[in-house]
C-alpha positions as CSV (number, residue, x, y, z in Angstrom):
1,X,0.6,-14.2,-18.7
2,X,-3.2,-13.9,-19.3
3,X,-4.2,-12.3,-22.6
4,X,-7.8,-11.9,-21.2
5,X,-7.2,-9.8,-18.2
6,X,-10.9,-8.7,-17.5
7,X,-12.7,-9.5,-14.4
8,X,-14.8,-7.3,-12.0
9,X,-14.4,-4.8,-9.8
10,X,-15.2,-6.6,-6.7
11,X,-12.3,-9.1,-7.8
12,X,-9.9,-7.0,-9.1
13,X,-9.9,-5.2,-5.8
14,X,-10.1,-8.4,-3.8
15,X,-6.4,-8.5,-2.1
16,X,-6.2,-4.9,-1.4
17,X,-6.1,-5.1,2.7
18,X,-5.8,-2.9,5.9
19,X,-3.0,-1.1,6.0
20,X,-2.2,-1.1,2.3
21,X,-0.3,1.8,0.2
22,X,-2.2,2.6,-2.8
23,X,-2.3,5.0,-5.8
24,X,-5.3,6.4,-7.4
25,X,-5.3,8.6,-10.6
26,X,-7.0,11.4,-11.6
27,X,-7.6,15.6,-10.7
28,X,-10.7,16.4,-8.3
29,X,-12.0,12.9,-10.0
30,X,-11.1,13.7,-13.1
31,X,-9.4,10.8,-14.6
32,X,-10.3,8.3,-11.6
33,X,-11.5,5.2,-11.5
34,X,-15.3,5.2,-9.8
35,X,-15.8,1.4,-10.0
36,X,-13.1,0.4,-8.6
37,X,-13.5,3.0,-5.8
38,X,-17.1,1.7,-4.8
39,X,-15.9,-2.0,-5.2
40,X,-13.4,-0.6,-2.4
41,X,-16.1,1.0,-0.3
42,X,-17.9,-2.1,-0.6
43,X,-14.9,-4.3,0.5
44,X,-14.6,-2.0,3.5
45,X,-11.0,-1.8,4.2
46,X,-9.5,0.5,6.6
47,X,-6.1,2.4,7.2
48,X,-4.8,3.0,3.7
49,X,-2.7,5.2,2.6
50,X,-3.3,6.8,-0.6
51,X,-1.1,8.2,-3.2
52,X,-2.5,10.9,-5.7
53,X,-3.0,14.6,-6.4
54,X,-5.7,15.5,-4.2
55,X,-8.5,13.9,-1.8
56,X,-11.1,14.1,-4.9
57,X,-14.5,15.7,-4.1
58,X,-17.2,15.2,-1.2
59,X,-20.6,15.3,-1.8
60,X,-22.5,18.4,-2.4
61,X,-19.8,20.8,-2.8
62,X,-20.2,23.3,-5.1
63,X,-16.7,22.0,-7.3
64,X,-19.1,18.7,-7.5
65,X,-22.0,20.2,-8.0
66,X,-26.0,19.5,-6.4
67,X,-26.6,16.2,-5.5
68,X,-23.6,14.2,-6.8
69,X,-22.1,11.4,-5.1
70,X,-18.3,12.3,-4.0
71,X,-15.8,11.5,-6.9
72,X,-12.3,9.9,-7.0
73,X,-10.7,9.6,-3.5
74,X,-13.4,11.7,-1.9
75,X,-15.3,8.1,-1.7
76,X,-12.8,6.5,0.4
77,X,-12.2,10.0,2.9
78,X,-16.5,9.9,3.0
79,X,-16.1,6.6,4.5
80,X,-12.8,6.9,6.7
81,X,-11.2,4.5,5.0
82,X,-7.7,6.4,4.8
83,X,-5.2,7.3,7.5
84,X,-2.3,9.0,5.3
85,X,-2.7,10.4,1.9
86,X,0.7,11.6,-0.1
87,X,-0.5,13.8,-2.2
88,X,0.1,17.8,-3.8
89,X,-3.6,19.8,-3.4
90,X,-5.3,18.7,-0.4
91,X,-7.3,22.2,0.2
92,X,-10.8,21.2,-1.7
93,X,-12.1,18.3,-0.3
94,X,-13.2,19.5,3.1
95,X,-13.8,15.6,4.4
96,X,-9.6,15.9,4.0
97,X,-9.8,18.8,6.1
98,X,-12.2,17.5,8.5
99,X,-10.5,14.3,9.1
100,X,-6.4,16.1,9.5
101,X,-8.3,18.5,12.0
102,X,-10.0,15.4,14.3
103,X,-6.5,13.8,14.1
104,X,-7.8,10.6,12.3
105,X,-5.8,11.5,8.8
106,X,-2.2,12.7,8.4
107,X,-1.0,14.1,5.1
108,X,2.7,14.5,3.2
109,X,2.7,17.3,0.8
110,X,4.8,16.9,-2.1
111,X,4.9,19.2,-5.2
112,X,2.5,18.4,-8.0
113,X,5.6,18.1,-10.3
114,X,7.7,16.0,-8.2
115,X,5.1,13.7,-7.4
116,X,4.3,13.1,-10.8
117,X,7.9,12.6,-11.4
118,X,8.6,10.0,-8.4
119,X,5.6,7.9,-9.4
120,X,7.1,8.5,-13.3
121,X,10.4,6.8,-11.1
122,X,8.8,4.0,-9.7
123,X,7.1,2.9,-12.9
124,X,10.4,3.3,-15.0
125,X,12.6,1.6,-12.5
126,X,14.8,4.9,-12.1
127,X,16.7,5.1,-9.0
128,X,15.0,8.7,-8.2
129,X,14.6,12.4,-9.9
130,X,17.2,15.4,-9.4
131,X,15.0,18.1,-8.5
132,X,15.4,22.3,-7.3
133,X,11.8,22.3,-6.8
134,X,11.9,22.6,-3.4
135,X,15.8,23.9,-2.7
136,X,15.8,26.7,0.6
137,X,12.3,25.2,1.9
138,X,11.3,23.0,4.2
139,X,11.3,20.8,1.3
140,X,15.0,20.5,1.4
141,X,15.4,20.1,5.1
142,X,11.9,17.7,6.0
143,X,11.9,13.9,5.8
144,X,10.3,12.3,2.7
145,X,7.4,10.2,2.8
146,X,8.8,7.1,4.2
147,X,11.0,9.2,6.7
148,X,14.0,9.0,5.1
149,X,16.7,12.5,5.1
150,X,16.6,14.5,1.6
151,X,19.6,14.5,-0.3
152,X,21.3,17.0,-1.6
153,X,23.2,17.0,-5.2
154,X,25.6,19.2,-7.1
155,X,25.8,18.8,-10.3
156,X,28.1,21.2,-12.9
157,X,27.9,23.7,-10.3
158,X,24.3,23.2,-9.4
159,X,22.3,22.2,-6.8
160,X,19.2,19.4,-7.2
161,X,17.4,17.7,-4.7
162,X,17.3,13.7,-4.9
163,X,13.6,12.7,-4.8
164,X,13.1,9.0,-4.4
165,X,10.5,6.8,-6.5
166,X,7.5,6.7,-4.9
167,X,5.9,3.1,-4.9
168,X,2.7,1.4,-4.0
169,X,0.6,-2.2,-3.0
170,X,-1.9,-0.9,-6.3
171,X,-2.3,1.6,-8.4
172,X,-6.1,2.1,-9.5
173,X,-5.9,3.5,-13.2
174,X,-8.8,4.8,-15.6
175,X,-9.1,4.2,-19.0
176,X,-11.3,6.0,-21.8
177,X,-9.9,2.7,-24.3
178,X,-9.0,-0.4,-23.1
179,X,-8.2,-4.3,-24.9
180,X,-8.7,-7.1,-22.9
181,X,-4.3,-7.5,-22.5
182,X,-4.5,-3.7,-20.7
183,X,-3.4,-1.9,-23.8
184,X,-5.2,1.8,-23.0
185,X,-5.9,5.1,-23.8
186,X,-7.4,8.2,-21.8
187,X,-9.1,11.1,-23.9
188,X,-9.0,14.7,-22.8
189,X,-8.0,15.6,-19.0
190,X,-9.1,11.7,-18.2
191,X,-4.7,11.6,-18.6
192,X,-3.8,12.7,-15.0
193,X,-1.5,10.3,-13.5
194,X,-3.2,7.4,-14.8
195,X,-0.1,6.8,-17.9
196,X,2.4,7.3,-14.7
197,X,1.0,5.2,-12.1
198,X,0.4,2.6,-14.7
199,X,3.3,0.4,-13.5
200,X,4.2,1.7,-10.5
201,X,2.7,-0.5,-8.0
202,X,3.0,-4.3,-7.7
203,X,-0.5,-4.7,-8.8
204,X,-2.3,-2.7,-11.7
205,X,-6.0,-2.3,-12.3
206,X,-7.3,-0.2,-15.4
207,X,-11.2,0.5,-15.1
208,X,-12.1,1.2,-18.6
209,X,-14.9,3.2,-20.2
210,X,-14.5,1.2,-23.4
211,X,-13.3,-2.5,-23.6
212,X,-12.1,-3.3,-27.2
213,X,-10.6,-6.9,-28.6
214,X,-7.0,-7.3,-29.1
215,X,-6.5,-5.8,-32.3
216,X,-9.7,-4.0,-33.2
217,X,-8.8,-1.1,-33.1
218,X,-5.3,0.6,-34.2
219,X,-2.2,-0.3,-31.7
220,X,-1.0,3.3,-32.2
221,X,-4.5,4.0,-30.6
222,X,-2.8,3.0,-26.8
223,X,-0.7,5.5,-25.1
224,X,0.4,2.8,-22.5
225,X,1.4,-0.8,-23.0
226,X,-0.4,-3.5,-21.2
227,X,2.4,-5.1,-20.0
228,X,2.8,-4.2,-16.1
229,X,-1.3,-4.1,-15.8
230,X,-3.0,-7.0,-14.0
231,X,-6.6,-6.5,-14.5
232,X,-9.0,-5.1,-16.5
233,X,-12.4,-3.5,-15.5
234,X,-15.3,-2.8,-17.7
235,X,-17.8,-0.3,-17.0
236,X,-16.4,2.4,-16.1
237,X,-19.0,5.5,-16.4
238,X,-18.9,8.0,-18.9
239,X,-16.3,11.2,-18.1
240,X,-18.3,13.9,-16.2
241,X,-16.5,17.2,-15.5
């Protein structure tokens, strides 16, 4: 294993290709990783499908504010680059809505709590979450996201739905502090999904605002261990709400 794991954007991304499943971190942009998303634009590939909380934000509307370039995921749906997003807040970005209308994108809607907790699955190597989020809904009774039947379970009396891991090709994380081994820490809001998704793909990439040596700064610094990442990105711009 290599202790320097830095190299660029355009290389990190290099074996993501058509068709791929991959997971990108962050809230309306907060928290997601802009290099690695325009390395991806730039590499051009087509037909993912993306895991994360929403479809980020398109360009020029008013949650983005005048004249801003779209943020997060909204850079792969400006660019039709997705066919099937799993995510848990799709209403903002209306490129999403655009796109599901036309027929080009589907969609799988899973709670923003459950999702959180079947990536948290993946990344732990659990064999799923027990779950009543979603108990006497279509939840219960609708396929999951690979089209496999929900499973009911009783426990003490009580009923929990079985909610799978949910898994991906990549997972594209952000990072406020980063060493070169993938040791990192995310200030602020910059935390959604990015400490859950870190090792829950067979490939990690941390983009990282800051890129520190091994041991320059305090190990109790990192909130996730650089074990499971693969690659580390410098560069990453400065948070922006």
């Amino acid at each position: 294993m290599s202790i320097n794991k830095v190299i660029t954007a355009d290389e990190a991304v290099a074996g993501i290709e058509d068709g791929m499943t991959i997971m990108v971190s962050g809230f309306l942009g907060t928290g997601s990783p802009e290099i690695l998303m325009d390395a991806l634009v730039r590499k051009g590939v087509k037909h993912l499908t993306v895991i994360g909380n929403d479809g980020g934000l398109a360009e020029g509307q008013p949650a983005n504010g005048p004249g801003k370039t779209p943020r997060g995921i909204g850079k792969l749906l400006e660019h039709g680059m997705v066919d099937h997003i799993i995510a848990s807040h799709l209403g903002v970005n209306p490129r999403l809505n655009e796109q599901f209308a036309a027929g080009t994108l589907t969609y799988t809607l899973v709670p923003q709590g459950t999702l959180a907790e079947k990536i948290r699955a993946a990344n732990f190597g659990l064999g799923g979450v027990l779950t009543p989020t979603g108990l006497g809904t279509p939840m219960e009774t609708e396929k999951d996201e690979l089209g496999r039947d929900k499973m009911v379970v009783e426990i003490d009396g009580k009923k929990y739905l079985l909610e799978r891991p949910l898994h991906a090709d990549y997972a594209l994380c952000r990072a406020s502090i980063c060493d070169r081994f993938g040791n990192f820490m995310c200030h602020k809001a910059t935390k959604n999904y990015n400490y859950v998704m870190a090792g829950a793909a067979d490939k990690v990439i941390v983009a990282t605002e800051k890129l520190v040596e091994i041991g320059e700064v305090d190990p109790d610094t990192f909130q996730a261990s650089g074990v499971p990442v693969d690659y580390v990105v410098e560069g990453e711009p400065k948070w922006q709400i």
